[in-house]
C-alpha positions as a printed Julia matrix, in Angstrom:
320×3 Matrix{Float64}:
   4.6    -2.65   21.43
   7.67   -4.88   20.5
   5.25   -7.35   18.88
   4.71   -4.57   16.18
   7.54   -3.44   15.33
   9.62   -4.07   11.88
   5.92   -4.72   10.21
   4.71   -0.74    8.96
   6.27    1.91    7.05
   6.6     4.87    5.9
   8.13    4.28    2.8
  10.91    6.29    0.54
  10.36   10.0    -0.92
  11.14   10.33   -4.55
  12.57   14.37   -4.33
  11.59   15.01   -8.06
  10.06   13.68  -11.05
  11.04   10.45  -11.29
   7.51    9.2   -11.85
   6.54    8.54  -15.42
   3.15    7.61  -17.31
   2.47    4.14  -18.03
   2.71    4.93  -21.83
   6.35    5.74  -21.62
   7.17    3.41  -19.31
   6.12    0.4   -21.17
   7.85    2.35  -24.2
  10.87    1.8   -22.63
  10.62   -2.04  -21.78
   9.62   -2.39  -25.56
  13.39   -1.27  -26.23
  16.4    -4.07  -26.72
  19.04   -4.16  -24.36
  21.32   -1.7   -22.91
  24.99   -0.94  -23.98
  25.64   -2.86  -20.32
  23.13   -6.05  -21.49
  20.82   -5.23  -19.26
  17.01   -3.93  -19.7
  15.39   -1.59  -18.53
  13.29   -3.57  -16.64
  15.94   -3.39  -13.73
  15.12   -0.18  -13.25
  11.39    0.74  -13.81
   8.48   -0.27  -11.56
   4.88    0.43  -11.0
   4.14    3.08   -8.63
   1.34    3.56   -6.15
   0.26    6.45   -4.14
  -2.61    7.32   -2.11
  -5.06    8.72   -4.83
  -4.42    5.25   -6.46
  -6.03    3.9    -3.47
  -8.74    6.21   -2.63
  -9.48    7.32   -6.5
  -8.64    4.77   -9.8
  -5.15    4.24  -10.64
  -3.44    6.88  -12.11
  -0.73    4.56  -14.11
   2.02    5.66  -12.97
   5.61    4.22  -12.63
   8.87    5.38  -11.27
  12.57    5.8   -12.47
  14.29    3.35   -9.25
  18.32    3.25   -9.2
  18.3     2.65   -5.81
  20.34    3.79   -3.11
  24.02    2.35   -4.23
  24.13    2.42   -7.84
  26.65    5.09   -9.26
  26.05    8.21  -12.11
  28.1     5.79  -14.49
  26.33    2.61  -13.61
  22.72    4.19  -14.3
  23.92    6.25  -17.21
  23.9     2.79  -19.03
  20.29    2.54  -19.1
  20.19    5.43  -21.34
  16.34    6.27  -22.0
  15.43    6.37  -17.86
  18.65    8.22  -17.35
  18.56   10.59  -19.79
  14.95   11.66  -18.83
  15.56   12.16  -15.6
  18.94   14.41  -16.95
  16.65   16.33  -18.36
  13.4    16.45  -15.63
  15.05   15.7   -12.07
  19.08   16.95  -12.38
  18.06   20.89  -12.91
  15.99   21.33   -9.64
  18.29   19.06   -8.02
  21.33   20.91   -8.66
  19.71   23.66   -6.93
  19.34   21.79   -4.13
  21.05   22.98   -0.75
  21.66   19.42    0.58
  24.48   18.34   -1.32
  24.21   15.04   -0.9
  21.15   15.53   -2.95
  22.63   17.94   -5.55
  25.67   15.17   -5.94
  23.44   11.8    -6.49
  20.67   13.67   -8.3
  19.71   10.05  -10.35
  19.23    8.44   -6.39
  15.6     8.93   -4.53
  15.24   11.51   -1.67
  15.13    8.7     0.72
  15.29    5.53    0.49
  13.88    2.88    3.03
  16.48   -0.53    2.97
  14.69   -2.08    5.85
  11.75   -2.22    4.26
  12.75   -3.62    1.02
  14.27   -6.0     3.42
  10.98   -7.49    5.46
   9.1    -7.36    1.79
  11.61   -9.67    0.37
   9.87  -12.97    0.01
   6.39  -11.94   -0.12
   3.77  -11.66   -2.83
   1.55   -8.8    -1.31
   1.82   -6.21    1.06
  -1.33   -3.88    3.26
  -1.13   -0.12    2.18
  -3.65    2.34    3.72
  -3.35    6.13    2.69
  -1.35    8.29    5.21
  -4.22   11.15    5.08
  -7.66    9.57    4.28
 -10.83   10.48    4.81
 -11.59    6.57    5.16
  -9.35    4.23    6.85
  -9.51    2.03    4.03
  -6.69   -1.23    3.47
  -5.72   -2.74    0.1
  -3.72   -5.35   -1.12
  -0.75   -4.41   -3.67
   1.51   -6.56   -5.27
   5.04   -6.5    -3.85
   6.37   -5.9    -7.33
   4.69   -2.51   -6.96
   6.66    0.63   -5.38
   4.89    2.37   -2.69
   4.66    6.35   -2.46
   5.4     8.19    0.83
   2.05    8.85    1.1
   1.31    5.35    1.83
   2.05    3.97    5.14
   2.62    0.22    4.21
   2.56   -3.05    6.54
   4.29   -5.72    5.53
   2.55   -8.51    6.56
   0.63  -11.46    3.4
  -2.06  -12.93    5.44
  -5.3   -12.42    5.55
  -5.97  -12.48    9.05
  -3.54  -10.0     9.72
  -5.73   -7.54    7.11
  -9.01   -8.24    8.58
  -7.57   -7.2    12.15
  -6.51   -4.45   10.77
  -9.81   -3.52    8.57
 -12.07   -3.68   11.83
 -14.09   -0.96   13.3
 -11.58   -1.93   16.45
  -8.67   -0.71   14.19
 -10.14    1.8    13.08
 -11.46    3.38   16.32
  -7.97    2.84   17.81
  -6.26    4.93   14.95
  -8.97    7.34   15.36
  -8.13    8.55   18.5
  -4.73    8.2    18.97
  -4.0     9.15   14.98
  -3.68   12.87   14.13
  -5.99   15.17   11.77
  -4.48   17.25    8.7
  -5.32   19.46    5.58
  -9.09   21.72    5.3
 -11.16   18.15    5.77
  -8.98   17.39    8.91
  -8.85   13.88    7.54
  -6.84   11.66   10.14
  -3.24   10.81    9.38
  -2.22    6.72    9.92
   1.54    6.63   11.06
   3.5     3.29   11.86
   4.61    5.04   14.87
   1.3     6.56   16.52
  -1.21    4.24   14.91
   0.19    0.44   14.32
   3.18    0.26   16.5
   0.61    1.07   19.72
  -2.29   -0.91   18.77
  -2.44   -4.48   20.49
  -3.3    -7.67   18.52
  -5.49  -10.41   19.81
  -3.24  -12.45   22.02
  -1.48  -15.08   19.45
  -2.36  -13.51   15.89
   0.07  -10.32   16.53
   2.78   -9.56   13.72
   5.88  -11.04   15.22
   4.59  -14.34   14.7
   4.7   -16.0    11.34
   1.32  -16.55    9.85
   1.52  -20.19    9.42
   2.09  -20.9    12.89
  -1.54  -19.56   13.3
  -2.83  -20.31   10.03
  -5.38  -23.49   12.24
  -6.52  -21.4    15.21
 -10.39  -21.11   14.37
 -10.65  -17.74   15.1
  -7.83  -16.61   12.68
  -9.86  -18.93   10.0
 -12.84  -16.67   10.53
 -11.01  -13.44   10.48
  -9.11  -14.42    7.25
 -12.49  -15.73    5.24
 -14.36  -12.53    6.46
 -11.29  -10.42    5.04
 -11.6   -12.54    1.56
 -15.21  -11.93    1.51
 -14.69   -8.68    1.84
 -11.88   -7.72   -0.64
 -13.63  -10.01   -3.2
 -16.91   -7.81   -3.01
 -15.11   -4.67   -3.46
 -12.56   -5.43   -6.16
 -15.79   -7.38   -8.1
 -17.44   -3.74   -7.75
 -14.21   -1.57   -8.87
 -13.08   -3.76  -11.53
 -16.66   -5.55  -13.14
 -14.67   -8.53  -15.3
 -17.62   -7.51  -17.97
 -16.17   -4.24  -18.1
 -12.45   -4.69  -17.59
  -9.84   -7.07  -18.9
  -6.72   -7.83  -17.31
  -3.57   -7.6   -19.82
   0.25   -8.22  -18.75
   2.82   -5.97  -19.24
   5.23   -6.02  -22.66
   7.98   -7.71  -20.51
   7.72  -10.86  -17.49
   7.92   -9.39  -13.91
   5.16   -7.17  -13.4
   2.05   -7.76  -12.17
  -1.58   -7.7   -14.31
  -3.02   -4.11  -15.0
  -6.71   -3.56  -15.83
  -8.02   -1.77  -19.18
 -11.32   -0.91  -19.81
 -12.75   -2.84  -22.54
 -14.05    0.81  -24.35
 -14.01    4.06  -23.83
 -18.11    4.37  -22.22
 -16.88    1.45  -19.93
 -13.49    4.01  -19.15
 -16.0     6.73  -18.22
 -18.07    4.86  -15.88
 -15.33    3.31  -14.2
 -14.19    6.52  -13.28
 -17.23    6.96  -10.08
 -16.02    3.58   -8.81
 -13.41    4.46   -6.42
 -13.17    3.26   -2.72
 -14.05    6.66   -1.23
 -17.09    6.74   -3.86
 -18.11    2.87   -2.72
 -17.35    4.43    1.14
 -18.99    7.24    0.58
 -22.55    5.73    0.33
 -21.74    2.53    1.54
 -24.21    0.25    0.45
 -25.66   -2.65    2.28
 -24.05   -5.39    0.69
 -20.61   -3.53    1.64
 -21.98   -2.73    5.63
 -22.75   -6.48    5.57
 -19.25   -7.61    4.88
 -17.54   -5.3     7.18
 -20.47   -6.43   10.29
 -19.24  -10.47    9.49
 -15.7    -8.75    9.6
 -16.13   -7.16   12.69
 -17.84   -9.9    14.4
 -14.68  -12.19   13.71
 -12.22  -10.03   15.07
 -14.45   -9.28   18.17
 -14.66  -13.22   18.38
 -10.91  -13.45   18.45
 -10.32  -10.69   21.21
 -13.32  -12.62   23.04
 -15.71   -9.63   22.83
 -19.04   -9.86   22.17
 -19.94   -8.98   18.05
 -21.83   -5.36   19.73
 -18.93   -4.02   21.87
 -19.35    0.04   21.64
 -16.5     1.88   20.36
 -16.03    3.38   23.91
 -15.53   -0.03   25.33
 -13.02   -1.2    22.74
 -10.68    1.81   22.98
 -10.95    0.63   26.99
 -10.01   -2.78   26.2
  -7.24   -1.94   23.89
  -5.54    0.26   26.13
  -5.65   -2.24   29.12
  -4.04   -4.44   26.58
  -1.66   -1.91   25.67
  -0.86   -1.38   29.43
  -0.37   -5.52   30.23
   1.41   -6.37   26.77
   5.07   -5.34   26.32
């Protein structure tokens, strides 16, 4: 559907170990300026991937020169460059793709439309390619997304709650694939987003303040709040986790456990754990979610899954 397209991703593939622990990473902003005046902030970024969604975060960051930047250019940030020397240029000089084995320092691939669309914007959706739960989170554009994401570029909240809906998720169900021993379903921009049809007016071509009145948008986006608000209150208790910034500007928050019995309990509060037994208070928000978006299709709130995937595809027939 055209009205989808240019909003999801899959985004860019690292080919090596250019992730790095938090620990080092924030060793290396801690270090003065490069012999080219520059820190090494230009280079270093959180990194996500989809255990950081479906588990805790694993605190990870990655080594970015992007796609342009030449060997002599990123050999003057000398501590990224010279670890990735010595833990990414030996198994890439095997490599049989030379274009690989030449620009070892560079990412396997590198997605420039993307970086594009997310100019501009605060936040970005990410849902794990392979999940066992179709789950959605918010991440901060200053945070690089793993392949194993699928990402949509979209800020608003109406846009998320579509997209968190049983409708969604029914829709990506069937039309999704299945992979690995669980045969959890796979989420791809093409299969998944790019076919499923929007309620008429809130779709992703349009810019979410032209809708940002329309009453049923209003319900959709202070369901999705609810919603988000509950869960991150759950995974991240404020009585048991503080929220410190990084050594240098630029980078978003990161939570710390307050001590180490608070560290070991927050390990069992992960979004597969919380969907796992989903408790009432969490079925509750996802019913007043569900009955928003079925208000803004103009279903009623009990529609049966069988009846939405034959709505959606009529829609998908009629809507170019």
């Amino acid at each position: 559907m055209r009205a989808n397209q240019d909003a999801c991703f899959r985004c860019g593939e690292k080919g090596g170990a250019f992730d790095i622990s938090g620990e080092l990473a924030r060793e290396w902003l801690r270090l003065p300026a490069n012999p080219n005046g520059r820190l090494n902030s230009d280079v270093l970024k959180p990194w996500i991937n989809g255990l950081d969604v479906t588990r805790r975060s694993l605190d990870k960051w990655i080594v970015d020169f992007g796609h342009e930047m030449g060997e002599a250019e990123a050999a003057l940030y000398e501590a990224p460059f010279a670890h990735l020397a010595e833990h990414v240029k030996p198994a890439r000089s095997r490599n049989p793709v030379v274009a690989l084995r030449t620009a070892w320092w560079r990412h396997r691939r590198f997605v420039a439309e993307f970086r594009e669309v997310l100019d501009g914007i605060d936040r970005y959706i990410a849902t794990p390619r392979v999940a066992k739960h179709r789950l959605f989170v918010w991440c901060d554009s200053r945070i690089s997304p793993d392949s194993a994401l699928t990402v949509i570029v979209r800020d608003d909240d109406t846009t998320f709650g579509i997209l968190h809906s049983r409708f969604h998720e029914a829709w990506s169900l069937r039309l999704g694939t299945w992979l690995g021993k669980g045969n959890d379903p796979r989420y791809t921009p093409t299969t998944t987003f790019e076919t499923f049809p929007f309620p008429e007016g809130l779709s992703p071509d349009i810019p979410a303040a032209d809708y940002a009145d329309d009453p049923r948008a209003v319900a959709v986006a202070e369901a999705a709040r609810r919603l988000v608000e509950l869960r991150d209150r759950w995974l991240n208790p404020p009585e048991w986790v503080e929220w410190v910034d990084e050594p240098v500007p630029g980078y978003p928050k990161r939570p710390v456990p307050r001590d180490e019995t608070v560290a070991k309990a927050l390990k069992t509060r992960t979004l597969t754990a919380l969907y796992n037994a989903r408790p009432r208070w969490l079925a509750d928000a996802h019913d007043s979610l569900d009955a928003a978006v079925a208000a803004a299709y103009g279903w009623d709130a009990d529609i049966s899954d069988d009846d939405v995937l034959g709505e959606l595809l009529t829609l998908n027939a009629i809507v170019p």
